[in-house]
N, C-alpha and C positions, 0 to 999 in steps of 0.2 A: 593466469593471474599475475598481477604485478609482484615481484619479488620484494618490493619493500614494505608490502604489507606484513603487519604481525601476524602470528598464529591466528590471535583471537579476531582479529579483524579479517582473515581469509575465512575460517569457519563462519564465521558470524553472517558474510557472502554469501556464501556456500549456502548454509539452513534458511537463508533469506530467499534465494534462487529459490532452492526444493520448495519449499512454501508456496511462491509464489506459483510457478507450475501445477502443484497440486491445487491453488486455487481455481485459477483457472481451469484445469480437469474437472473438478470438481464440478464447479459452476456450469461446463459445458455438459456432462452427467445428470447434473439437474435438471437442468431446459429438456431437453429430449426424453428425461423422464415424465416431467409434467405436460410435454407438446403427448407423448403419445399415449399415456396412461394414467394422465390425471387423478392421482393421487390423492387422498382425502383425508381429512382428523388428524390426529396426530404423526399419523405414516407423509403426511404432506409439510406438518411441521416437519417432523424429522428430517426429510429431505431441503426445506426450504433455508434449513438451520447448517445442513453439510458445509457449502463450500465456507463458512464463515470458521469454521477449526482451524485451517492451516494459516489462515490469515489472520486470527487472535496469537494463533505460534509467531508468525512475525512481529506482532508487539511482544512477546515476551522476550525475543533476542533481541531486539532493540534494545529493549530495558537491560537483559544481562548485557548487553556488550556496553552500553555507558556505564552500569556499574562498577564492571571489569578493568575499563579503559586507564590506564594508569599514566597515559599524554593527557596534559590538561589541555595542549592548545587542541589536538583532534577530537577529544571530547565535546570543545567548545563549538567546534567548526561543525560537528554532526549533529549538537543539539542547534544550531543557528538553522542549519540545513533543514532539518526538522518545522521549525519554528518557521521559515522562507516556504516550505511546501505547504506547511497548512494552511498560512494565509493567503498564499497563490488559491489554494484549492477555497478559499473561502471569499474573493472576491470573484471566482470563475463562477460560483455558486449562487452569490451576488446576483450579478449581470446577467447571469442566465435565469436566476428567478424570475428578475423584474421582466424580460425578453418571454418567458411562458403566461405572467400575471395578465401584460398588454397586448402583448401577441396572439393569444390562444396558441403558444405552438407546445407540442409535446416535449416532454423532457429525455433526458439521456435514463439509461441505467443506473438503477443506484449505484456498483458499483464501477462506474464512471468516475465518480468522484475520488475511488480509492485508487485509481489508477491518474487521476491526474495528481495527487496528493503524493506518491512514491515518483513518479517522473520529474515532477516539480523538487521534490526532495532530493534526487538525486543529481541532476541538473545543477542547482543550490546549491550540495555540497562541492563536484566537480569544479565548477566557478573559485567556490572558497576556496579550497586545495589549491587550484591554479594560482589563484592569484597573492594567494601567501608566499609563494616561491617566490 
């Protein structure tokens, strides 16, 4: 990790990673449960609802770490970043609706979108940070 991050801004990485992995785990746990055991009623909810925990835990560090953030300009830069991925992820969203509407063609995974929405975010930030130097 880069040394000029703060504490808070390495951990806040750090629970973001973990997170994310265990989404991922998670999600890939799902699928293979429902590919081979199809799962019913509420046991089907409950699984269907899994990988979506550790990826609500990433909103919640998110939130604590701008809380926390005591740099207004990084603060500012990470909520831009923020603000830059969702709209990224909401004209991908866009263009690919109208591309399934005319098209008949299938769509991606839902989460697809939360995966271009954290790349776009972080992309976003990366740029800002650069380019404030």
């Amino acid at each position: 990790m880069n040394q000029n991050l703060s504490r808070l801004q390495r951990r806040s990485i750090l629970l973001s990673g973990i997170s994310l992995i265990f989404t991922a785990a998670l999600t890939i746990l799902t699928h293979v449960c429902f590919k081979r055991y199809h799962p019913a009623g509420a046991l089907a909810w409950l699984f269907a609802l899994l990988p979506s925990l550790p990826f609500l835990g990433i909103v919640l560090i998110a939130t604590r770490y701008l809380a926390r953030e005591t740099d207004e300009f990084i603060r500012t830069q990470a909520l831009f970043a923020m603000l830059q991925g969702s709209l990224i992820t909401l004209v991908f969203t866009v263009i690919y609706g109208f591309l399934q509407d005319f098209l008949n063609i299938s769509g991606p995974p839902a989460m697809a979108y939360v995966d271009i929405f954290i790349v776009a975010t972080m992309f976003s930030l990366a740029f800002r940070i650069r380019s404030a130097q």
